[in-house]
BAMARZA-321620 format. One record per residue (C-alpha): x, y, z. Coordinates in nm, 2 decimals, padded with zeros to 4 digits. Layout:
<nodes>
<node xx="X" yy="Y" zz="Z"/>
...
</nodes>
This chain:
<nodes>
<node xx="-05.82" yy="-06.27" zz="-01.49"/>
<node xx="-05.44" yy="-06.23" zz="-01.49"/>
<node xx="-05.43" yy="-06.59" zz="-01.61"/>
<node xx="-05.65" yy="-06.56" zz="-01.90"/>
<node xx="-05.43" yy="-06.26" zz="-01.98"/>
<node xx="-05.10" yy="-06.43" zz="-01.98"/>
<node xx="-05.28" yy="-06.71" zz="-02.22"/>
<node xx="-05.38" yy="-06.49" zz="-02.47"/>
<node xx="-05.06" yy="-06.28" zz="-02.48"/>
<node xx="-04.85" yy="-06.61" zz="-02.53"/>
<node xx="-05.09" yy="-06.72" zz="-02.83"/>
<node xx="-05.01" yy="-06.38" zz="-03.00"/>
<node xx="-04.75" yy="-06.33" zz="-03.30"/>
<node xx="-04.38" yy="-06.24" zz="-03.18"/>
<node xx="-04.42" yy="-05.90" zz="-03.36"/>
<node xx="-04.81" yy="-05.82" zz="-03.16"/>
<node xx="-04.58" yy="-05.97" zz="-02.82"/>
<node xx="-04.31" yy="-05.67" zz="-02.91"/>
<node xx="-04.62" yy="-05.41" zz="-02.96"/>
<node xx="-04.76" yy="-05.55" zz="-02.68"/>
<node xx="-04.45" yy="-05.45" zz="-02.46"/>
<node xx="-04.36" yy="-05.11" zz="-02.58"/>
<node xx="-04.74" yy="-04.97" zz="-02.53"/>
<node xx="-04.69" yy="-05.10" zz="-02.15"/>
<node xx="-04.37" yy="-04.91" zz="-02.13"/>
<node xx="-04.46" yy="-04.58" zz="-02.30"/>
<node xx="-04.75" yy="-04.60" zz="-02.09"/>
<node xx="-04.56" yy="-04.64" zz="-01.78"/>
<node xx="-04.33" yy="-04.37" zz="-01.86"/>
<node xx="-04.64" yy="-04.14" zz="-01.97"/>
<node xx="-04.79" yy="-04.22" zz="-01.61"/>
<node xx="-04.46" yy="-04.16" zz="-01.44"/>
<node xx="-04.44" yy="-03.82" zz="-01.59"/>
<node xx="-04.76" yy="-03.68" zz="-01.51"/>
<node xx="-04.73" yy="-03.80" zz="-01.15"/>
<node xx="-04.41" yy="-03.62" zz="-01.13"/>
<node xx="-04.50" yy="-03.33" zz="-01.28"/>
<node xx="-04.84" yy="-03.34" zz="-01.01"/>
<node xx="-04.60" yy="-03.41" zz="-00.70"/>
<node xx="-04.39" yy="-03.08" zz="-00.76"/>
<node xx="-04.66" yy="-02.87" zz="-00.84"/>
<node xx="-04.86" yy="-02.96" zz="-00.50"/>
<node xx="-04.54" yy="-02.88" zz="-00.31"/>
<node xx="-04.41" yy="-03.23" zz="-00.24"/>
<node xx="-04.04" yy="-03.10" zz="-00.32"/>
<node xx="-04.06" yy="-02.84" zz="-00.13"/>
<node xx="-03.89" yy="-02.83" zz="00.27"/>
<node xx="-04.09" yy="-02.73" zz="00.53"/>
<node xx="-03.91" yy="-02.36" zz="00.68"/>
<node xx="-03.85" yy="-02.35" zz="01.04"/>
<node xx="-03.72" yy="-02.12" zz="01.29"/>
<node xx="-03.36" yy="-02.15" zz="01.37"/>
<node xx="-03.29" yy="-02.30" zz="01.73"/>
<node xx="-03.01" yy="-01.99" zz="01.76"/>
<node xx="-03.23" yy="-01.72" zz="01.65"/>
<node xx="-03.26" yy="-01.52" zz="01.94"/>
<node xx="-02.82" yy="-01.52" zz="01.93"/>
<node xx="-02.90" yy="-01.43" zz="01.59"/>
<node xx="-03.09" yy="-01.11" zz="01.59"/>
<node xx="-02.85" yy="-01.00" zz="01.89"/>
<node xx="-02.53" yy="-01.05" zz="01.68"/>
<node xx="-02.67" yy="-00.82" zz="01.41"/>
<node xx="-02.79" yy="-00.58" zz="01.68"/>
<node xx="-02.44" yy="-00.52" zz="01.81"/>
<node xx="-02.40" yy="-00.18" zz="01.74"/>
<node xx="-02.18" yy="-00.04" zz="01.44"/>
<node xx="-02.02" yy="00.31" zz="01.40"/>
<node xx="-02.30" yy="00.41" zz="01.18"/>
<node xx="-02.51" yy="00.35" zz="01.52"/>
<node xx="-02.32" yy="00.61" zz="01.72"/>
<node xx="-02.11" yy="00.92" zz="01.70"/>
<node xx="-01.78" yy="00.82" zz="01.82"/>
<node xx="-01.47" yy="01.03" zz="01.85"/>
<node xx="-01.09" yy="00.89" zz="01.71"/>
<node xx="-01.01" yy="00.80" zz="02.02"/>
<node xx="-01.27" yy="00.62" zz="02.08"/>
<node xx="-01.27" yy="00.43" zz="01.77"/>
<node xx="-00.89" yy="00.38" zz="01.80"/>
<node xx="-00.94" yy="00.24" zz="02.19"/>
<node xx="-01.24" yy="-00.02" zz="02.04"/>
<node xx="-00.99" yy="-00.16" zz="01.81"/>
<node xx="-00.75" yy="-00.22" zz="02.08"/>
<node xx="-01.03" yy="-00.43" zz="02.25"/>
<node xx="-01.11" yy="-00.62" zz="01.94"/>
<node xx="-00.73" yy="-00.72" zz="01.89"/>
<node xx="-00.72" yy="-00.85" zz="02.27"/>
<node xx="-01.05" yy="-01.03" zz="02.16"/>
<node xx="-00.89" yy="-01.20" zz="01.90"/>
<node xx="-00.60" yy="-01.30" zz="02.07"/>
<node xx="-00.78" yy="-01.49" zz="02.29"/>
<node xx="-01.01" yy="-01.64" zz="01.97"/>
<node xx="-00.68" yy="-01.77" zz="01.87"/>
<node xx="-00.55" yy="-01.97" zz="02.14"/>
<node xx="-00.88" yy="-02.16" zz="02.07"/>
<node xx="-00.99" yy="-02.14" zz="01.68"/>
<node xx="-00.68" yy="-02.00" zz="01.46"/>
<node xx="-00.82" yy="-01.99" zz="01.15"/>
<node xx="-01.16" yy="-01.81" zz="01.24"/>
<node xx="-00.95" yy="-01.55" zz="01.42"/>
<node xx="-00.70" yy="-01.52" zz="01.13"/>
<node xx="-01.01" yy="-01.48" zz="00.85"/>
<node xx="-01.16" yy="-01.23" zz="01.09"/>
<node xx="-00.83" yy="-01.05" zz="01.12"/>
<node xx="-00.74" yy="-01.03" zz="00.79"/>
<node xx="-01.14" yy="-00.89" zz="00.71"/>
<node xx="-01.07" yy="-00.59" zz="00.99"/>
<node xx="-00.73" yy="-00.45" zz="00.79"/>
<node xx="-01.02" yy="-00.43" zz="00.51"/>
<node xx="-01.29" yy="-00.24" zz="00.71"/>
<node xx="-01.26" yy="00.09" zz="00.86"/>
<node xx="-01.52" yy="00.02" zz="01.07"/>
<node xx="-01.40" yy="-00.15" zz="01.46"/>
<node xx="-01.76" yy="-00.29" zz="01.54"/>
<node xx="-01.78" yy="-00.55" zz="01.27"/>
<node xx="-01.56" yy="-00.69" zz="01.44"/>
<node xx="-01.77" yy="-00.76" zz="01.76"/>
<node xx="-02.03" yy="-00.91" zz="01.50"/>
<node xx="-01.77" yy="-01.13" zz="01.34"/>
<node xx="-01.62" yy="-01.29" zz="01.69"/>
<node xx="-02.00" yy="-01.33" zz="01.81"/>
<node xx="-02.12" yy="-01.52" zz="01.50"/>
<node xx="-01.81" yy="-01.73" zz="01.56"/>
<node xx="-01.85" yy="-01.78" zz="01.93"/>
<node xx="-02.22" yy="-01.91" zz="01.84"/>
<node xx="-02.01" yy="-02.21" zz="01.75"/>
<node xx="-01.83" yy="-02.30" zz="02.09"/>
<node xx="-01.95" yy="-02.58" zz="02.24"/>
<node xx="-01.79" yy="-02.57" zz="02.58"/>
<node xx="-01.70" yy="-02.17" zz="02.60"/>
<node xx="-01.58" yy="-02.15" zz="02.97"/>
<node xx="-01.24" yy="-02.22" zz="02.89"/>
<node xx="-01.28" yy="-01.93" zz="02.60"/>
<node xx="-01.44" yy="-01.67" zz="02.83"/>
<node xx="-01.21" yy="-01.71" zz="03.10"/>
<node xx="-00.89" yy="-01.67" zz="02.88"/>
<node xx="-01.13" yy="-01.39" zz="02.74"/>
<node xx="-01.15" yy="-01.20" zz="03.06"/>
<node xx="-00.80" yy="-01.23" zz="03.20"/>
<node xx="-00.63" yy="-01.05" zz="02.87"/>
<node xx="-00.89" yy="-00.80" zz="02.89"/>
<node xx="-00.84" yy="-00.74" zz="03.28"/>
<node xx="-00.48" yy="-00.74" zz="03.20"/>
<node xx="-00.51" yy="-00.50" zz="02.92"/>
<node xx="-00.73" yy="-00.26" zz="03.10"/>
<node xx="-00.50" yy="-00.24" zz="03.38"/>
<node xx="-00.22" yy="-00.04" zz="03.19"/>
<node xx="-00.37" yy="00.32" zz="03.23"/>
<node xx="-00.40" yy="00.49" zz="02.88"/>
<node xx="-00.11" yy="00.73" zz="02.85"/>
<node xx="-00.15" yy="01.06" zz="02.68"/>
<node xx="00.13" yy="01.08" zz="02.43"/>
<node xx="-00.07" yy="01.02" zz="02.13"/>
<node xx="00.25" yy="00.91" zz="01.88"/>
<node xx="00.53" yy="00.68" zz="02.06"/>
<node xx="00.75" yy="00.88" zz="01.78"/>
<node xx="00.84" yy="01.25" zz="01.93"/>
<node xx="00.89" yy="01.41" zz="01.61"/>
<node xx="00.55" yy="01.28" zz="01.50"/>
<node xx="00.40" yy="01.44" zz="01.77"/>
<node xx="00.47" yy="01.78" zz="01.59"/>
<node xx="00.29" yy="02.04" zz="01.44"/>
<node xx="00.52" yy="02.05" zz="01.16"/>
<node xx="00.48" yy="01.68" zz="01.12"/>
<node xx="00.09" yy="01.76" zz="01.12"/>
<node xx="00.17" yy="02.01" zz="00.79"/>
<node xx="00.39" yy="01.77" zz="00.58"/>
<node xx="00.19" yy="01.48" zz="00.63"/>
<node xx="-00.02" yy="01.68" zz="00.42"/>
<node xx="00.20" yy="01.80" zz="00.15"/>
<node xx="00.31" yy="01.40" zz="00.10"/>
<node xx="-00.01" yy="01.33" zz="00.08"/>
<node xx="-00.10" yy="01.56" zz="-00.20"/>
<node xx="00.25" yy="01.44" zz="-00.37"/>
<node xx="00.15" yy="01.05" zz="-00.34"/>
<node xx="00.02" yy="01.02" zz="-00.74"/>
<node xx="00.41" yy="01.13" zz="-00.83"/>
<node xx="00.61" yy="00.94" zz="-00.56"/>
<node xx="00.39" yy="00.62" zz="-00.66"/>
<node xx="00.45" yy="00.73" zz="-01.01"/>
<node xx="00.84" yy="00.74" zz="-00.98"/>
<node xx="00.81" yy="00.42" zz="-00.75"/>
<node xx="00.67" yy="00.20" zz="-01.03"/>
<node xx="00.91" yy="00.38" zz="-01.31"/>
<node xx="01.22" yy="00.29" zz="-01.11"/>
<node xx="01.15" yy="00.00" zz="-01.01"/>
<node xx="01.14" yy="00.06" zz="-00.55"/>
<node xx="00.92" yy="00.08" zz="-00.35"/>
<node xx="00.72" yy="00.39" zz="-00.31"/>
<node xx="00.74" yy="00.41" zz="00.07"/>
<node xx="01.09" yy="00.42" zz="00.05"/>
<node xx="01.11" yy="00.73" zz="-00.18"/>
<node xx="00.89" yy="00.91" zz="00.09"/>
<node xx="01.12" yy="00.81" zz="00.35"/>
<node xx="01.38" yy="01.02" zz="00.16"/>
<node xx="01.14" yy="01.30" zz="00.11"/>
<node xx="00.98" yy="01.31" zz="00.49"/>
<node xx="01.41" yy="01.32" zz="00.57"/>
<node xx="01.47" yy="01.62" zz="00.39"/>
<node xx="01.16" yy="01.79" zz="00.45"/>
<node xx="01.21" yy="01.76" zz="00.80"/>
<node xx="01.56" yy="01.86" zz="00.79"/>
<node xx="01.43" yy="02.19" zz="00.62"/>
<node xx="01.13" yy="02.23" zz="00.80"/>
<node xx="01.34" yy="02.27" zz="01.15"/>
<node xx="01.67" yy="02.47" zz="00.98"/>
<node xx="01.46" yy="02.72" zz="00.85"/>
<node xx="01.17" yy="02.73" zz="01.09"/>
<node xx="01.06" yy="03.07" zz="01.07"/>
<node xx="01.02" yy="03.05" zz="00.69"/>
<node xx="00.83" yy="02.72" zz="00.71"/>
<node xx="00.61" yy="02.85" zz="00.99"/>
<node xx="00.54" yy="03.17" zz="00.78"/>
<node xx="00.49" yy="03.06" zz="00.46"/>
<node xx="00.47" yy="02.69" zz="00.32"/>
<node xx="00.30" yy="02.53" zz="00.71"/>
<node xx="-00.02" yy="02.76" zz="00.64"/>
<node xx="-00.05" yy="02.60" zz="00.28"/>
<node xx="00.06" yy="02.28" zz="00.32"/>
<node xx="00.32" yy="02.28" zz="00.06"/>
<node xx="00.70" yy="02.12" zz="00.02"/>
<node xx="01.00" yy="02.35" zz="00.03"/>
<node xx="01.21" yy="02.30" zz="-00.31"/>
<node xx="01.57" yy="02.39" zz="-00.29"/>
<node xx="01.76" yy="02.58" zz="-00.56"/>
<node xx="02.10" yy="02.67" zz="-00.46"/>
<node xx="02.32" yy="02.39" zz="-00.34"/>
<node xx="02.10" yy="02.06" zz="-00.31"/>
<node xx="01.79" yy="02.08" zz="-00.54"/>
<node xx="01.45" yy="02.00" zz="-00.56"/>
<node xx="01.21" yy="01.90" zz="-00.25"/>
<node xx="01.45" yy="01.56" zz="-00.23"/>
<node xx="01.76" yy="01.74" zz="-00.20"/>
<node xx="01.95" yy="01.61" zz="-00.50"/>
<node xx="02.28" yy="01.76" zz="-00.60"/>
<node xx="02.37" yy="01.80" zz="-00.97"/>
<node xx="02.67" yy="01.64" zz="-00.94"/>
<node xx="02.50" yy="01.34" zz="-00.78"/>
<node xx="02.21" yy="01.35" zz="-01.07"/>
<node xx="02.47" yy="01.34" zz="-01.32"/>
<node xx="02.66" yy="01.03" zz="-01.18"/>
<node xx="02.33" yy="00.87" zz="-01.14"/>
<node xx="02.27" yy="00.87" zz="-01.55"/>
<node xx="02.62" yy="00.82" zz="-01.63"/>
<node xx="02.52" yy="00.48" zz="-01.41"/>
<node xx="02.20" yy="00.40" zz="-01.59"/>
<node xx="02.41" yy="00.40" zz="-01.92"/>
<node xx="02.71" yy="00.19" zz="-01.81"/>
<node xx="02.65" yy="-00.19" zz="-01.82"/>
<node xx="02.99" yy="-00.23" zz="-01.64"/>
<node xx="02.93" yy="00.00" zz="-01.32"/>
<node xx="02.82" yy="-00.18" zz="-01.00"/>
<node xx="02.55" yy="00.09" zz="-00.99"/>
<node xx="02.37" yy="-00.07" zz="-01.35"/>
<node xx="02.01" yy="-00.15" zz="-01.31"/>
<node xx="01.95" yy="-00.31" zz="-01.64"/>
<node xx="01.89" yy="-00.22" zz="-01.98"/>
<node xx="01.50" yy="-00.16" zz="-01.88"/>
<node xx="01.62" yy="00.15" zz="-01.71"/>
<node xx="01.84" yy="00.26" zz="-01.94"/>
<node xx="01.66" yy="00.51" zz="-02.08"/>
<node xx="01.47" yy="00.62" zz="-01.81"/>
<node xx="01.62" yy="00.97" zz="-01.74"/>
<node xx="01.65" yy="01.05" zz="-02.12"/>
<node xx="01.71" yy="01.40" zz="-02.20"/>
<node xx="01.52" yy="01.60" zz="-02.48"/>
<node xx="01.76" yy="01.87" zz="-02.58"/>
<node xx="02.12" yy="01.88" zz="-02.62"/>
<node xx="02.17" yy="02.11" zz="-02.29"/>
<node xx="02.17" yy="01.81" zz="-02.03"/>
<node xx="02.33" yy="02.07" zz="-01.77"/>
<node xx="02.00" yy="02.29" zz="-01.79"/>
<node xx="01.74" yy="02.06" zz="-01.84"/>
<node xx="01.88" yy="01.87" zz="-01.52"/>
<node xx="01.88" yy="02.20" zz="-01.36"/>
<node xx="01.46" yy="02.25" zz="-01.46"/>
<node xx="01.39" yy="01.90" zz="-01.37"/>
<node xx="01.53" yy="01.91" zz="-01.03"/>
<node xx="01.39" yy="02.27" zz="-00.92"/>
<node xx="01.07" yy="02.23" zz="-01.13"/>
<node xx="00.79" yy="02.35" zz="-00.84"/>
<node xx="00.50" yy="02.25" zz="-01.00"/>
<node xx="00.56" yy="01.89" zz="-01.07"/>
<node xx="00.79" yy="01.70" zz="-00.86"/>
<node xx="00.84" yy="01.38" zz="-01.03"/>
<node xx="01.19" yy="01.38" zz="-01.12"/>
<node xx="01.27" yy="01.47" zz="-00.82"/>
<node xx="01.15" yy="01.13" zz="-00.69"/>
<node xx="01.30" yy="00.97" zz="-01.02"/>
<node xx="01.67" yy="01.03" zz="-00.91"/>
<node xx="01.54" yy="00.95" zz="-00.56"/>
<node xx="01.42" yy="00.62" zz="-00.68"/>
<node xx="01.76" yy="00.57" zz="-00.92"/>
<node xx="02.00" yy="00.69" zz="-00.59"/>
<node xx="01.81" yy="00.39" zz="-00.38"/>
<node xx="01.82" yy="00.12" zz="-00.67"/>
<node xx="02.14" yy="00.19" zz="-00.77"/>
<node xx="02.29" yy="00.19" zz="-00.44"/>
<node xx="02.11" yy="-00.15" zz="-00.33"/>
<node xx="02.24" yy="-00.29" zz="-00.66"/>
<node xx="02.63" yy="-00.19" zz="-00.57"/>
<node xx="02.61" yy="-00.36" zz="-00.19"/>
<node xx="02.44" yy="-00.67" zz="-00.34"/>
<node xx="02.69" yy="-00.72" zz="-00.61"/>
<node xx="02.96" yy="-00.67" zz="-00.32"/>
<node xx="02.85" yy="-00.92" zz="-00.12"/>
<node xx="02.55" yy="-00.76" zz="00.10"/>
<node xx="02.19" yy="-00.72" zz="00.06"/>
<node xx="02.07" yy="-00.42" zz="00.22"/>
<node xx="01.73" yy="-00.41" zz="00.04"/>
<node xx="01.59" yy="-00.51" zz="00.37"/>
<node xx="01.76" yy="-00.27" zz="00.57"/>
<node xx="01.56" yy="00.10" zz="00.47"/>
<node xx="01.75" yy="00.26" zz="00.76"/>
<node xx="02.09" yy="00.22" zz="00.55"/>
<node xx="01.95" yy="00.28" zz="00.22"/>
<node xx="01.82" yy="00.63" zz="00.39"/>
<node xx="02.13" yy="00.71" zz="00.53"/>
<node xx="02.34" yy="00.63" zz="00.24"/>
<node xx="02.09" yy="00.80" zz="00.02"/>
<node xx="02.21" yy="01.15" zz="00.24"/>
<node xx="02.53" yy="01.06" zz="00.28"/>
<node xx="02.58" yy="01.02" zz="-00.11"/>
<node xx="02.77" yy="00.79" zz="-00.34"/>
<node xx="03.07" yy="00.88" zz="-00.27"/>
<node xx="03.06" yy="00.72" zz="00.04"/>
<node xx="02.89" yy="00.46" zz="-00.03"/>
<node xx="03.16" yy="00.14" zz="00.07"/>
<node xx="03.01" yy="-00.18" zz="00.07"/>
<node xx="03.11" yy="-00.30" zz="00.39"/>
<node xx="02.94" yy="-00.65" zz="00.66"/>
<node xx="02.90" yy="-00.40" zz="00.95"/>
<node xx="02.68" yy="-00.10" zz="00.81"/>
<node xx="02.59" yy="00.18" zz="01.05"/>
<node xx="02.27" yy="00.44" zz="01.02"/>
<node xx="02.33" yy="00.79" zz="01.05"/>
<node xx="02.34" yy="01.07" zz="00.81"/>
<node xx="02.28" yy="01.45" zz="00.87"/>
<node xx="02.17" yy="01.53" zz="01.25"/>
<node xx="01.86" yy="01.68" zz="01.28"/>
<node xx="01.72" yy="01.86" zz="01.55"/>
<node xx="01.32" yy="01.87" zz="01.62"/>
<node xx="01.20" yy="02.01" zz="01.97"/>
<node xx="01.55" yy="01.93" zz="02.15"/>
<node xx="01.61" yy="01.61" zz="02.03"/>
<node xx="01.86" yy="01.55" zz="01.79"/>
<node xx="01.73" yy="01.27" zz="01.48"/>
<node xx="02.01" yy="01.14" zz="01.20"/>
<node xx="01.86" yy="01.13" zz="00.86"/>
<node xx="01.86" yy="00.73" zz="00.85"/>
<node xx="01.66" yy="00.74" zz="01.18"/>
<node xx="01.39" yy="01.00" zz="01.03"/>
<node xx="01.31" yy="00.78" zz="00.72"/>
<node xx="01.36" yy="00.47" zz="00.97"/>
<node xx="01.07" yy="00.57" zz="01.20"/>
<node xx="00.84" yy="00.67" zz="00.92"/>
<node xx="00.90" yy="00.38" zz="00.72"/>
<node xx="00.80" yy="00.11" zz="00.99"/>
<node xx="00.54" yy="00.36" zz="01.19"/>
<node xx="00.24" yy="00.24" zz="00.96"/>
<node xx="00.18" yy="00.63" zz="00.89"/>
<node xx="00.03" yy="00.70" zz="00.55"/>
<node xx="00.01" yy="00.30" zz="00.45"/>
<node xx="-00.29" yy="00.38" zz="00.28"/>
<node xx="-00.11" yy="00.62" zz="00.05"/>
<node xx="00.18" yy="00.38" zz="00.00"/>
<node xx="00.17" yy="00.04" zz="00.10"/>
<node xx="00.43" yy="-00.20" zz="00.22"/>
<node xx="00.52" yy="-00.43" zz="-00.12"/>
<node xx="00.66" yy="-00.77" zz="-00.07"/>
<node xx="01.01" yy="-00.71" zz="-00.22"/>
<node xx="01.15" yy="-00.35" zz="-00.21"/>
<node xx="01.30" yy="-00.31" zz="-00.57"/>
<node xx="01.17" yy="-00.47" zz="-00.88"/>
<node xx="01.47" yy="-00.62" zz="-01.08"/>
<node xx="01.57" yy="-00.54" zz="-01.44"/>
<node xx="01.30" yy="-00.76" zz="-01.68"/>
<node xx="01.51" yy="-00.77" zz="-01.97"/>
<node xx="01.28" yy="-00.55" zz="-02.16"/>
<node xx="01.39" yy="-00.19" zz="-02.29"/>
<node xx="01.16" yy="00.12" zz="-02.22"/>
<node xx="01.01" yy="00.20" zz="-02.55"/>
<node xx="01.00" yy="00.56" zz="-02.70"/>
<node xx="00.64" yy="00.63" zz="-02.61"/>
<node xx="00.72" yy="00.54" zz="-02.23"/>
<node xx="01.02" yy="00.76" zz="-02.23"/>
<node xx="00.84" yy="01.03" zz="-02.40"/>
<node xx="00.53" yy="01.04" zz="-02.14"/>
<node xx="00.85" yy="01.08" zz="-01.86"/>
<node xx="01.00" yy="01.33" zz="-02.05"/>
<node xx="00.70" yy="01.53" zz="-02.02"/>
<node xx="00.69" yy="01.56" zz="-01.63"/>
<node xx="00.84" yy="01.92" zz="-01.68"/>
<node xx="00.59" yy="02.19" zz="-01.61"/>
<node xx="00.51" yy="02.51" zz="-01.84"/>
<node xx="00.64" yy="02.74" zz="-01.56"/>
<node xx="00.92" yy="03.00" zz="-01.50"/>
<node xx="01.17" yy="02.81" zz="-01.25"/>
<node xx="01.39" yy="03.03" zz="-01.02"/>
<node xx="01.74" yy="03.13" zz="-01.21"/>
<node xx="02.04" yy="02.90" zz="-01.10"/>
<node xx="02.30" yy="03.08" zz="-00.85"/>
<node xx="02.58" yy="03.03" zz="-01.14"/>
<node xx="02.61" yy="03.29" zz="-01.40"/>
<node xx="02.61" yy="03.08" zz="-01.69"/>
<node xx="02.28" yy="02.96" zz="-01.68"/>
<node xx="02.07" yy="03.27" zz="-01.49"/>
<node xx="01.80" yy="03.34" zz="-01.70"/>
<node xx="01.78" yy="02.97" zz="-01.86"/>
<node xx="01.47" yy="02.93" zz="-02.09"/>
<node xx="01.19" yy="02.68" zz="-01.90"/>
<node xx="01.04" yy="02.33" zz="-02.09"/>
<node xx="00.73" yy="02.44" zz="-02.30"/>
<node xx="00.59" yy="02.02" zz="-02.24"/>
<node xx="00.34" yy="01.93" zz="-01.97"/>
<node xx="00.26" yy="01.64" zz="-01.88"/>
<node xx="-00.07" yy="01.68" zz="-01.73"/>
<node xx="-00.18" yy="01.38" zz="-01.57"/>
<node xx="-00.06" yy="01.36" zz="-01.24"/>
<node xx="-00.14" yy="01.61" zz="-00.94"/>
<node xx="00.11" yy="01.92" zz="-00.90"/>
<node xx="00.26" yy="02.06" zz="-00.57"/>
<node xx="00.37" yy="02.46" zz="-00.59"/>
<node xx="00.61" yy="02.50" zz="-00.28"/>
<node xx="00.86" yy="02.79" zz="-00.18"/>
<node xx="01.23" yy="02.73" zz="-00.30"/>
<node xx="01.47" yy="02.76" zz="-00.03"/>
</nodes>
């Protein structure tokens, strides 16, 4: 049959030979199709499900229980994540990266117990886990050993209730101080630092008056008769920091992007300085000069010679101590204004020092890579130093102590955006 077949095709025409061929192959193709198309639809693609070999690990890894599961207390919670570090301490004698990724996740979740879901899906993985649950139970044995003591803050001025109230007040303040942080260029967390310094300082010279009047409402005191504002800022020290934003040639310049930052809007610098400073409502320039005094200081020691922009405890205690002495030197010291809270005396540098590295309020202002943001070459433009401008609230502000400008007209501008903080002026 297949013989005959061959014969006939080889007597046929070149042209019926070509036909011949491309019927066979369309044909082919055509059956090819169909029995495709028939294979997937009868489920011959499709993989057979099966149960997981670990499932029983499974469903007990995602029946660890989770904070939603049980009412737990701070300390409690606090206590678990203690455990969980010691758990990943051990994970990463063994697997480093699994214990870094699930470290790095845990700063991102407020919630401990995802954690002990996280180190048992990875510890599903260990092929020999004595080793690992040895190590395991020695750091744990050797952690639980150290009796939990019952100072709740290592810092004793922390531990107050008058810390309790201004942790509070900076809180409601944090819109401004990040505000002012990104204007001038420094990190926010350093401008509280200066802030948490004075406040403190206040809170513990006038005690009675903070006790009586701002601790029940939460508030900052603002000073109006020799330093000013809740920062503390002295005119005379305001004043030098603008004449520095203006000179190119002072060792306090921090580029021609801040030139214009504390811009007046009248022709009576000495009075508007005044308002900005003592304004009550709206506390912003307040942290503006704050943020200038830091940057401009940083700026003078690095020119000279020596980068302090790592070193917050000198910035903070030259920041109190003022320009004037500030003397770009290989040896600086911190210090500043002694301040005394419960019997123990603090300097101002070591106030903003403890703060700055205790992790308190981190969520509020968070640690930046580099301290101060450098000059970009770019000048502020008129609508930017217009909306700054306008951080002066429609309010009466006390009179100032002088008699030349008691009674002194207040800004009629408000800016509107950011939160406002009314305080007692001290």
């Amino acid at each position: 049959m297949i013989k005959k077949l061959w014969n006939d095709f080889k007597q046929r025409s070149l042209r019926r030979k070509i036909f011949d061929i491309a019927l066979v192959l369309f044909a082919g193709a055509g059956a090819a199709i169909i029995g495709a198309w028939l294979f997937f639809e009868l489920g011959g693609t499709r993989q057979r499900g099966g149960v997981d070999k670990n499932y029983r690990y499974l469903m007990s890894v995602s029946e660890i229980e989770t904070m939603r599961d049980s009412k737990r207390d701070p300390a409690e919670i606090d206590a678990h994540w203690m455990k969980q570090y010691v758990r990943l301490a051990a994970l990463s004698r063994f697997y480093p990266v699994n214990a870094r990724l699930i470290t790095e996740a845990a700063q991102h979740s407020n919630n401990p117990y995802i954690v002990d879901r996280m180190v048992a899906a990875a510890e599903m993985y260990i092929d020999k886990p004595e080793a690992y649950q040895k190590f395991c139970r020695e750091l744990t044995t050797l952690y639980e050993r150290q009796p939990q003591q019952k100072t709740p803050n290592i810092i004793p001025w922390m531990n107050t209730q008058e810390w309790e109230w201004l942790r509070e007040s900076v809180i409601r303040d944090s819109a401004l101080i990040n505000e002012a942080g990104r204007l001038s260029g420094v990190e926010p967390r350093m401008i509280a630092g200066c802030l948490i310094g004075e406040q403190i300082r206040l809170f513990n010279s006038k005690r009675e008056v903070v006790k009586k009047y701002l601790g029940p409402v939460k508030a900052l005191s603002v000073q109006s008769q020799f330093s000013f504002g809740v920062n503390g800022v002295k005119l005379f020290t305001a004043q030098a920091v603008e004449q520095h934003l203006k000179d190119p040639s002072s060792p306090f310049y921090m580029g021609k992007h801040y030139e214009n930052l504390l811009d007046f809007e009248s022709d009576n610098h000495e009075n508007e300085r005044y308002e900005r400073l003592v304004d009550y409502r709206n506390h912003l320039y307040s942290y503006l000069y704050t943020g200038c005094i830091l940057h401009q200081i940083m700026l003078q020691w690095r020119r000279a010679g020596y980068d302090i922009s790592d070193r917050p405890d000198i910035l903070f205690t030259l920041f109190n101590i003022g320009f004037e002495q500030s003397q770009p030197k290989p040896d600086p010291v911190c210090g500043g204004s002694h301040i005394k809270v419960d019997d123990r005396v603090y300097t101002f540098g070591a106030i903003g020092f403890d703060f700055y590295y205790s992790g308190e309020l981190a969520e509020a202002f968070p640690y930046w890579n580099q301290r101060f943001i450098d000059d970009d070459g770019k000048q502020m433009s008129d609508d930017q130093v217009s909306r700054i401008q306008d951080n002066v609230s429609d309010c009466r502000r006390p009179s100032r102590t002088d008699d030349s400008t008691k009674g002194a007209a207040s800004s009629d501008s408000s800016y509107g955006q950011l939160p406002a903080t009314s305080a007692i002026n001290l």
